[in-house]
PASEBA-1860 file (N, C-alpha, C; in nm, 3 decimals):
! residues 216
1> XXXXXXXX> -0.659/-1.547/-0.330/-0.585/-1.420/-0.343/-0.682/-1.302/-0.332 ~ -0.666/-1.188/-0.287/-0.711/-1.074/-0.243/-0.725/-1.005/-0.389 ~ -0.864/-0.995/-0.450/-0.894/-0.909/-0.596/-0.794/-0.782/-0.566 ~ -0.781/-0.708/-0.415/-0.715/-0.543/-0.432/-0.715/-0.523/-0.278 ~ -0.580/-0.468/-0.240/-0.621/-0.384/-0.100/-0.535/-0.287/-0.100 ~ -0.493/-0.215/0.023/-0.424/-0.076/0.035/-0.281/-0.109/0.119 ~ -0.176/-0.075/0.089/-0.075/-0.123/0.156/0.029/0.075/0.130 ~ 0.159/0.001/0.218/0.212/0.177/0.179/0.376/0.107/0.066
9> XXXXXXXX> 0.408/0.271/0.011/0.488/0.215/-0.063/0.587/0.187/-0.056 ~ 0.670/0.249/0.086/0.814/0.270/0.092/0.833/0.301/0.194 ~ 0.968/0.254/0.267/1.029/0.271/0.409/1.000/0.454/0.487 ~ 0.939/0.516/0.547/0.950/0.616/0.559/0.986/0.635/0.718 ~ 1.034/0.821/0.771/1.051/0.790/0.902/0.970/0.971/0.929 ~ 0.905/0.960/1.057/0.861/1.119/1.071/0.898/1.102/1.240 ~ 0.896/1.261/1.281/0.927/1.290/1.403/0.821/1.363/1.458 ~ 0.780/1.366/1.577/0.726/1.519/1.657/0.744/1.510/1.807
17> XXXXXXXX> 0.736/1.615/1.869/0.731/1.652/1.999/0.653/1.703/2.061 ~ 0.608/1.610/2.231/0.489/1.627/2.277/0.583/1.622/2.410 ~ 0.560/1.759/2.481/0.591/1.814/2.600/0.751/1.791/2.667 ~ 0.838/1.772/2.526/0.949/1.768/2.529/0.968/1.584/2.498 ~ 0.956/1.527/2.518/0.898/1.394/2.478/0.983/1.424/2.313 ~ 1.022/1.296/2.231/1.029/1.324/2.088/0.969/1.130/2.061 ~ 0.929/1.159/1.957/0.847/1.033/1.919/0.912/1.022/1.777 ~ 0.965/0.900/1.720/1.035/0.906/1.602/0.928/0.736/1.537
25> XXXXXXXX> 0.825/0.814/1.426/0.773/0.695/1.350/0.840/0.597/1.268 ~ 0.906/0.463/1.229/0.967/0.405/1.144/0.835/0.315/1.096 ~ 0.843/0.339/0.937/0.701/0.251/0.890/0.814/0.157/0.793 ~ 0.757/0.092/0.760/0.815/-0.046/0.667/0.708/-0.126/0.577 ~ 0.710/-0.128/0.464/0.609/-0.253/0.409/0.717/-0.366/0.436 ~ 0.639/-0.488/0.440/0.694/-0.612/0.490/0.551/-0.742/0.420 ~ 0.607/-0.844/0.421/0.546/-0.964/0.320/0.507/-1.050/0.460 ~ 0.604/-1.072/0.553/0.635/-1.124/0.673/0.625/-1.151/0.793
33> XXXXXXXX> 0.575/-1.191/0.891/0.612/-1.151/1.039/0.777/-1.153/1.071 ~ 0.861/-1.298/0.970/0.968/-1.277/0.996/1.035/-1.137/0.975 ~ 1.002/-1.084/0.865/1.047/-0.924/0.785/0.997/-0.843/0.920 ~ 0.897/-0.826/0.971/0.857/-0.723/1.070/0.942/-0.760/1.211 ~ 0.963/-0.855/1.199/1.038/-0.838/1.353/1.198/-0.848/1.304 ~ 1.252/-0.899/1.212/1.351/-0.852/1.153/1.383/-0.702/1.166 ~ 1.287/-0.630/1.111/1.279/-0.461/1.093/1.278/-0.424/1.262 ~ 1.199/-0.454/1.352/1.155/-0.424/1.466/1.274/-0.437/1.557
41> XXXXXXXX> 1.357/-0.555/1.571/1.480/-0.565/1.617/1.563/-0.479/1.560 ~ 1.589/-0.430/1.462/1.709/-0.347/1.406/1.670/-0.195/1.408 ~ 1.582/-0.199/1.452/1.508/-0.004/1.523/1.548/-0.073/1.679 ~ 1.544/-0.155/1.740/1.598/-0.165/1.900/1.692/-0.146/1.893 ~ 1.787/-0.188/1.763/1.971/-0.190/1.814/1.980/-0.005/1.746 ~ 1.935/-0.001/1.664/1.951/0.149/1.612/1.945/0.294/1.771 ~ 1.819/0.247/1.810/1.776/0.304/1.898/1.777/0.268/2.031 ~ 1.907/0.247/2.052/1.910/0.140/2.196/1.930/0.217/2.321
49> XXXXXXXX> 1.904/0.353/2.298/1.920/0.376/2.455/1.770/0.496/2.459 ~ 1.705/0.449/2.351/1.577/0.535/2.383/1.426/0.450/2.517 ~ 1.368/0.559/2.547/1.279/0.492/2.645/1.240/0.347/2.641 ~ 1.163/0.362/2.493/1.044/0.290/2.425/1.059/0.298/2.287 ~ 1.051/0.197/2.261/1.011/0.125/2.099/0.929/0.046/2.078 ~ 0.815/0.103/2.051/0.651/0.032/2.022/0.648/0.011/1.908 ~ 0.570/-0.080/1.875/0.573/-0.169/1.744/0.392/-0.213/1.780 ~ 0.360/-0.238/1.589/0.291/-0.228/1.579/0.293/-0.342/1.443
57> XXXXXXXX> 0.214/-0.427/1.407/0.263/-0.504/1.256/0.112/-0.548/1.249 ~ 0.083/-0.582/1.080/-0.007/-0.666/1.018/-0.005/-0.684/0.864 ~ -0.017/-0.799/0.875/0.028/-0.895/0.755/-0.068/-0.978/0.721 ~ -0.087/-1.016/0.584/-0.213/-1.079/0.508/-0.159/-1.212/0.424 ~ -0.113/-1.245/0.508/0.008/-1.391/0.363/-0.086/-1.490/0.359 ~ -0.032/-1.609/0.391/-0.152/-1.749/0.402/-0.233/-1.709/0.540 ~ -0.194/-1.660/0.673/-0.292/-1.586/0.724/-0.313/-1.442/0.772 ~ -0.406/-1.359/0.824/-0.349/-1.274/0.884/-0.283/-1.236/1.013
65> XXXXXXXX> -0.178/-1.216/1.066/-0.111/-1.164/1.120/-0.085/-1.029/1.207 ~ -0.163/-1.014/1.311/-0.115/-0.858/1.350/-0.060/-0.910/1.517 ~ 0.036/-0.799/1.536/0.084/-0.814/1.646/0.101/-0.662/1.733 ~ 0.142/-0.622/1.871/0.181/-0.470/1.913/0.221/-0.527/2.047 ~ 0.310/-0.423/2.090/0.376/-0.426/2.167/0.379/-0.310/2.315 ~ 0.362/-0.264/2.357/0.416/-0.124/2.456/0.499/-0.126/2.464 ~ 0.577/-0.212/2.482/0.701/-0.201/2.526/0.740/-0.102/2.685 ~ 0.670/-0.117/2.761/0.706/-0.072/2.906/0.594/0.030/2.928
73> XXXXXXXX> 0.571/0.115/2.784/0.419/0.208/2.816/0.298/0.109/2.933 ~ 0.223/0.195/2.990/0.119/0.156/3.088/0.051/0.079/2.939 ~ -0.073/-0.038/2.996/-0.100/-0.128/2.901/-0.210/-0.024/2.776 ~ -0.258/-0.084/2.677/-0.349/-0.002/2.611/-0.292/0.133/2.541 ~ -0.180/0.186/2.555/-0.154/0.334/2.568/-0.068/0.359/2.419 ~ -0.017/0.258/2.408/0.090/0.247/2.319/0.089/0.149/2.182 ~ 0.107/0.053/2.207/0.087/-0.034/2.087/-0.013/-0.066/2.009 ~ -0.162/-0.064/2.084/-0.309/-0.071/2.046/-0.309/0.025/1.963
81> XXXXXXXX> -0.319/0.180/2.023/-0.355/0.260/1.941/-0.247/0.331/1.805 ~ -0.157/0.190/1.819/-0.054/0.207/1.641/-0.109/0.104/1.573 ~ -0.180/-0.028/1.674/-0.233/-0.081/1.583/-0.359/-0.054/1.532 ~ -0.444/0.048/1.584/-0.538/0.098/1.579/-0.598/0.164/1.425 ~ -0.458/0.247/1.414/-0.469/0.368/1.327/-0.402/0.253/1.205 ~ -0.315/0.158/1.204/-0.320/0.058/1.077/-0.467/0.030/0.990 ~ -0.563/-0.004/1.160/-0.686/-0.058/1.111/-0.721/0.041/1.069 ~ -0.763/0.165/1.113/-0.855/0.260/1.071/-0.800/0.338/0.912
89> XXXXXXXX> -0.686/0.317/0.930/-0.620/0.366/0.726/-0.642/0.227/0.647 ~ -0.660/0.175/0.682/-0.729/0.026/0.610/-0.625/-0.060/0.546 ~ -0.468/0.021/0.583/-0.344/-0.029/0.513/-0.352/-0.213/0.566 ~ -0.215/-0.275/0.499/-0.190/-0.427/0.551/-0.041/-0.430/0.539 ~ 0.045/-0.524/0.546/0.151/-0.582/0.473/0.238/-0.442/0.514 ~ 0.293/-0.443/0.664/0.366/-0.296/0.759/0.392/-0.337/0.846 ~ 0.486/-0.258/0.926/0.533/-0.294/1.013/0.537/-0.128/1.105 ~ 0.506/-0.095/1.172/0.551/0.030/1.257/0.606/0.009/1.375
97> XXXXXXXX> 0.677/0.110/1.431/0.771/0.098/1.528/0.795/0.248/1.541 ~ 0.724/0.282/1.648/0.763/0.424/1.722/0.823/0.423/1.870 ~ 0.942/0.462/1.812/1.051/0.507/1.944/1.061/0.646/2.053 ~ 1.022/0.596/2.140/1.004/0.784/2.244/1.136/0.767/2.313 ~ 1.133/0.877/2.284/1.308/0.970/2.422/1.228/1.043/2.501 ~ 1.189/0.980/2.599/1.133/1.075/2.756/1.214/1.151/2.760 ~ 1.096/1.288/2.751/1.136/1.377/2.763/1.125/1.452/2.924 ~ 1.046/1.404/3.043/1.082/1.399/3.158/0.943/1.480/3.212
105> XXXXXXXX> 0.863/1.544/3.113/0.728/1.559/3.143/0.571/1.413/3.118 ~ 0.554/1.368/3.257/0.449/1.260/3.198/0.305/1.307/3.088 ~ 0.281/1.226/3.019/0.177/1.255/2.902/0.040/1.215/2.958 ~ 0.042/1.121/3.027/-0.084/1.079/3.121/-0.150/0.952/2.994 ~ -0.253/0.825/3.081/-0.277/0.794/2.943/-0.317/0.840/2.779 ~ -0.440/0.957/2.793/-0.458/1.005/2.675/-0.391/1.067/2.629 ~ -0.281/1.118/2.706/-0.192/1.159/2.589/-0.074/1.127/2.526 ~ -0.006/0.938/2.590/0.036/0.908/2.557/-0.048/0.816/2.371
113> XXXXXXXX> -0.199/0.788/2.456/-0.252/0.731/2.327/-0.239/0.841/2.213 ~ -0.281/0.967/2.252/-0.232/1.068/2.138/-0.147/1.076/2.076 ~ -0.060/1.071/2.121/0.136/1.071/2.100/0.138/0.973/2.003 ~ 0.110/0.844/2.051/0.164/0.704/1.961/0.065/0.711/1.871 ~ -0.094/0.761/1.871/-0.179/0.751/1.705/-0.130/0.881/1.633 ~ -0.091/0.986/1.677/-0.016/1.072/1.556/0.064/1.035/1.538 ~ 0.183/0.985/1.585/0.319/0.948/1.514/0.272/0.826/1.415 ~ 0.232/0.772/1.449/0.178/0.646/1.369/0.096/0.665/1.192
121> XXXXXXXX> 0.040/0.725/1.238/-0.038/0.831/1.144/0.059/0.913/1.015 ~ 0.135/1.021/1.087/0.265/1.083/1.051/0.314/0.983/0.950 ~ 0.357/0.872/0.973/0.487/0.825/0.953/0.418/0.714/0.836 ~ 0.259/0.654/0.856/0.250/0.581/0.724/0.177/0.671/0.600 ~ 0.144/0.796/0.652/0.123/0.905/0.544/0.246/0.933/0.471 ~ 0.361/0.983/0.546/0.464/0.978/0.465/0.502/0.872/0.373 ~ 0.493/0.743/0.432/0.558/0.596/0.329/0.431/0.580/0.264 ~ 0.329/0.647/0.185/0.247/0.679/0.087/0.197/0.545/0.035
129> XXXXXXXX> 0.032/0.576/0.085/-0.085/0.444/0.034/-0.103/0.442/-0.049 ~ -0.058/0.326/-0.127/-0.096/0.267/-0.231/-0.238/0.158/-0.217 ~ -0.249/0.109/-0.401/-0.369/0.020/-0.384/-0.324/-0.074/-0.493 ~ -0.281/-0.208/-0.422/-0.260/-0.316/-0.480/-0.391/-0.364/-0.567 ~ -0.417/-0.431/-0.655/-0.500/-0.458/-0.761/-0.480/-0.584/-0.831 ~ -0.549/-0.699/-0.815/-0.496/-0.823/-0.922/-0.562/-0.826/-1.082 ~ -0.413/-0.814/-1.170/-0.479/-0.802/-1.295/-0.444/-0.859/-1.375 ~ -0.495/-0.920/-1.525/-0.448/-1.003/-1.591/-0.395/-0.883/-1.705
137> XXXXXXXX> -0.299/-0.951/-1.679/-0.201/-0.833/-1.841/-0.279/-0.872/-1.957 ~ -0.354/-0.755/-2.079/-0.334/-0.792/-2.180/-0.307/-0.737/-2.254 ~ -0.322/-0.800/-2.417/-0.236/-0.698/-2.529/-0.369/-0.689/-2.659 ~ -0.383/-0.618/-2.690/-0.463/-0.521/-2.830/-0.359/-0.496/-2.929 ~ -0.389/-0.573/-3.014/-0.328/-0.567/-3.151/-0.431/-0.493/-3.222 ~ -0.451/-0.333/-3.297/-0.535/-0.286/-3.343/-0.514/-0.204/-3.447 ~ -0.594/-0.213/-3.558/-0.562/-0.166/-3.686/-0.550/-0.056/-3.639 ~ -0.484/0.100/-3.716/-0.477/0.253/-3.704/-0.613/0.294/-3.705
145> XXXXXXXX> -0.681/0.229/-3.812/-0.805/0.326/-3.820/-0.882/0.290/-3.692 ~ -0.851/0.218/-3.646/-0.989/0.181/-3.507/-0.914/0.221/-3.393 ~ -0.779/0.253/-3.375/-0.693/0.325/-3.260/-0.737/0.382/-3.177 ~ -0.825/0.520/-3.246/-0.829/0.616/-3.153/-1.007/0.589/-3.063 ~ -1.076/0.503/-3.140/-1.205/0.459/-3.105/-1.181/0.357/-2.941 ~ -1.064/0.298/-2.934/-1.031/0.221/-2.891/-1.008/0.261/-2.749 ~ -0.910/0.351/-2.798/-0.840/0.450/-2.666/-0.950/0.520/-2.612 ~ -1.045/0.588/-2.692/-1.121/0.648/-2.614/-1.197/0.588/-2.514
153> XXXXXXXX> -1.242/0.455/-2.561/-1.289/0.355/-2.519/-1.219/0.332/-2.354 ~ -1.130/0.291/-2.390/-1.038/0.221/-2.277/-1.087/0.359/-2.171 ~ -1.029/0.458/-2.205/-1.027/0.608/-2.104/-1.150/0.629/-2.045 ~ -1.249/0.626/-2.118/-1.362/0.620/-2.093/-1.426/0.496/-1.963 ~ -1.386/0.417/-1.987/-1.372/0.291/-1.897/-1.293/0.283/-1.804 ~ -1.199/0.374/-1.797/-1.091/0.393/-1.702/-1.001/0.290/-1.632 ~ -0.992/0.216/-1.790/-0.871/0.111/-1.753/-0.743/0.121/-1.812 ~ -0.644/0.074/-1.711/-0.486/0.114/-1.685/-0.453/0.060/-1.789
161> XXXXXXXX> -0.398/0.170/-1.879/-0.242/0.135/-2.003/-0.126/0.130/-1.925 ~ -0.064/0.042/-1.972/0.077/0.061/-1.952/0.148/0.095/-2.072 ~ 0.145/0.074/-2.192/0.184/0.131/-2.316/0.115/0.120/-2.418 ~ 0.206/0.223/-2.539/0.118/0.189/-2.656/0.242/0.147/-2.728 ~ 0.253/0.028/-2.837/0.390/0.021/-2.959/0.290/0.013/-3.084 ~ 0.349/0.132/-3.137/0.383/0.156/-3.320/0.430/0.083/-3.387 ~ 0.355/-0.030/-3.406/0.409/-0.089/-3.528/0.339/-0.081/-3.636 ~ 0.381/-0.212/-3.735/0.233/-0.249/-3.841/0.073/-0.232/-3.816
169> XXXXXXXX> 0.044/-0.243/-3.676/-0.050/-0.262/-3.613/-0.030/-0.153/-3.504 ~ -0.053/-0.084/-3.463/-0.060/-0.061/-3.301/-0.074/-0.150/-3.224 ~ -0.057/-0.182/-3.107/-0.035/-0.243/-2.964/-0.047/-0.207/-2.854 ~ -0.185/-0.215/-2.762/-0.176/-0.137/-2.679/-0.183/-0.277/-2.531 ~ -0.032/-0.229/-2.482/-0.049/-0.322/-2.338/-0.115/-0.286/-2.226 ~ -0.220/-0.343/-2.148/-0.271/-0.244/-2.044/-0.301/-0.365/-1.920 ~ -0.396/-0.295/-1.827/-0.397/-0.440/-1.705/-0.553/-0.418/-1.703 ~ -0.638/-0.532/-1.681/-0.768/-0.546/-1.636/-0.778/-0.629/-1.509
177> XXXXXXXX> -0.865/-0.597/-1.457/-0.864/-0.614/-1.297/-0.959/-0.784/-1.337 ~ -0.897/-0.898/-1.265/-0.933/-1.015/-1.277/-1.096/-1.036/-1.303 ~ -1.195/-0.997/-1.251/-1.337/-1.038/-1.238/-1.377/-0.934/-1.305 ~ -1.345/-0.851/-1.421/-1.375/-0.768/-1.550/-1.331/-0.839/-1.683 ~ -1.240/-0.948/-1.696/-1.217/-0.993/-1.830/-1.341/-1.019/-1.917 ~ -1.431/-1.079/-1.868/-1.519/-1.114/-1.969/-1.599/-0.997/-2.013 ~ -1.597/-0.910/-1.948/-1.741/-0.792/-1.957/-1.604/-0.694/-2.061 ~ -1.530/-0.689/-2.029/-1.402/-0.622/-2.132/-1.370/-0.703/-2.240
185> XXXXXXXX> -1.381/-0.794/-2.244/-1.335/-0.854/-2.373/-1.547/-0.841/-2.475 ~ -1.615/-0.834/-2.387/-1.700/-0.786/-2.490/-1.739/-0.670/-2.524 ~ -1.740/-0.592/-2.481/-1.688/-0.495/-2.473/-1.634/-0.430/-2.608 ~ -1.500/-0.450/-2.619/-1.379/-0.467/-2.692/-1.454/-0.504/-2.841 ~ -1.521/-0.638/-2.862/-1.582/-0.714/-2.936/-1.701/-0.667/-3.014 ~ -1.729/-0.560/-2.899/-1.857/-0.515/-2.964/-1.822/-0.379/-2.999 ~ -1.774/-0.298/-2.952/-1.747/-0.148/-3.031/-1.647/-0.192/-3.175 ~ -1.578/-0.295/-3.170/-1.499/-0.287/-3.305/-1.532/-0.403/-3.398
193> XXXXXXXX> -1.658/-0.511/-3.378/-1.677/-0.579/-3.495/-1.574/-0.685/-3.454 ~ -1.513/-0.750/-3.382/-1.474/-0.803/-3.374/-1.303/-0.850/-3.463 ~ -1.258/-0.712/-3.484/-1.142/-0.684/-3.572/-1.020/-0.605/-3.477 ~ -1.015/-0.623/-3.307/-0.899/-0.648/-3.241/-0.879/-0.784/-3.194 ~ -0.749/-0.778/-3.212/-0.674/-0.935/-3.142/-0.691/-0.904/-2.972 ~ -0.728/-0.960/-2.918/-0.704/-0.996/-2.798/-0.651/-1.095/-2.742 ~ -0.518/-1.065/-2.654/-0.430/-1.154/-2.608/-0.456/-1.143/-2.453 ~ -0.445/-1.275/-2.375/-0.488/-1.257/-2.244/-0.367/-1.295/-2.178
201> XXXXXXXX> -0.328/-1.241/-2.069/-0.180/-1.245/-2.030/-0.169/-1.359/-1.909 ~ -0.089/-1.327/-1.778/-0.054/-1.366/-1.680/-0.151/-1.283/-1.554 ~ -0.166/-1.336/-1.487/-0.237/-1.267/-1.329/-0.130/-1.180/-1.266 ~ -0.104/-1.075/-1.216/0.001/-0.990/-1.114/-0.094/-0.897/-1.088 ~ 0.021/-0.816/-0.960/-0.097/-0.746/-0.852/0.006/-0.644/-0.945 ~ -0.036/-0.494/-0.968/-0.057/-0.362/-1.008/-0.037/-0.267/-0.878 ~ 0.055/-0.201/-0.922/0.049/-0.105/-0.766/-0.028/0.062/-0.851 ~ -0.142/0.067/-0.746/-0.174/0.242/-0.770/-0.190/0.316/-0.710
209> XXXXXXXX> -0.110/0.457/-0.731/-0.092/0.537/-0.606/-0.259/0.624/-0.600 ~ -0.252/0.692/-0.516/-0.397/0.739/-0.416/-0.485/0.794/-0.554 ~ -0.422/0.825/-0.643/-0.525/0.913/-0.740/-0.511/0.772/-0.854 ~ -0.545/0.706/-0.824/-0.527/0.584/-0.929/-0.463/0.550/-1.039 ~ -0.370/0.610/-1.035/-0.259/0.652/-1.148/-0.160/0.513/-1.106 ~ -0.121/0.403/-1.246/-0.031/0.320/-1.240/0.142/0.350/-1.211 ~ 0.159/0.307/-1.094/0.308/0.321/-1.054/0.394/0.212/-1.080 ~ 0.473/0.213/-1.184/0.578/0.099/-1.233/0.680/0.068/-1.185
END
């Protein structure tokens, strides 16, 4: 399994126009090749009487996966450089598909490659990079008086809470990134004497948006 990578968060769509030309980006996260060409076919029937619908996909499951298309563009012009700009945002686990309505002025190659890496661009900025993260949930059972030593601690270290519960005890649930448990649990052990509970959870991936802030 992948410790962390960058994927986007949500279906988005952007437009622009290049010499009357309109270029319409559709981005998608997808798990799949089946999901991406699933998605990719249903922007053909959506968009069925436009020029071109270039597609663009890559996927990280048991292997990786990338695929592109022109779809009738001259070769190189079109699908490369959507799969291009995937590689170069470092995203995975997407699907793109940019549709042109000839607009009846030719773009020439570079500026059809222009055309298809801004729309491409456009459209997975909008469906907003995230950063997947594998972490083991755990839980801090901690007396009041050592609370705030704790927290500072954690902040200071700049690892993700997900809550705090008030009880008898405080409780603070948070996520540590897999290949930090041990250096955190001493950590933990050593600023408080060894007088928090530490509970070690389950493995799951953590989604965080661009400023590293946990998105639930």
């Amino acid at each position: 399994m992948q410790k962390e990578y960058k994927t986007i968060f949500e279906f988005a769509t952007t437009q622009i126009e290049e010499k009357k030309s309109r270029f319409i980006s559709s981005v998608m996260p997808v798990k799949t090749e089946e999901e991406a060409v699933s998605f990719i076919n249903s922007l053909k029937s959506k968009y069925w009487d436009a020029s071109h619908n270039v597609y663009s996909y890559f996927t990280y499951g048991d292997s990786i996966i990338q695929r592109y298309s022109d779809d009738g563009e001259p070769s190189g012009t079109a699908g490369l450089p959507v799969l291009e700009v995937i590689k170069r945002t470092g995203v995975q686990d997407l699907v793109v598909v940019v549709t042109r309505y000839f607009g009846g002025t030719l773009l020439g190659a570079a500026g059809l490659i222009r055309a298809y890496s801004k729309s491409a661009a456009l459209g997975i900025e909008a469906a907003g990079i995230i950063k997947k993260q594998l972490c083991f949930t755990v839980s801090l059972i901690v007396e009041y008086t050592l609370l705030g030593k704790v927290q500072s601690l954690l902040a200071s270290n700049q690892y993700t809470v997900k809550n705090v519960k008030y009880q008898q005890d405080a409780e603070i649930e948070l996520f540590i990134p897999v290949d930090e448990v041990e250096i955190f649990n001493n950590l933990i052990i050593e600023a408080t004497n060894a007088r928090v509970l530490i509970e070690i959870g389950e493995k799951i991936y953590i989604t965080l948006g661009e400023d590293g802030k946990l998105i639930l």
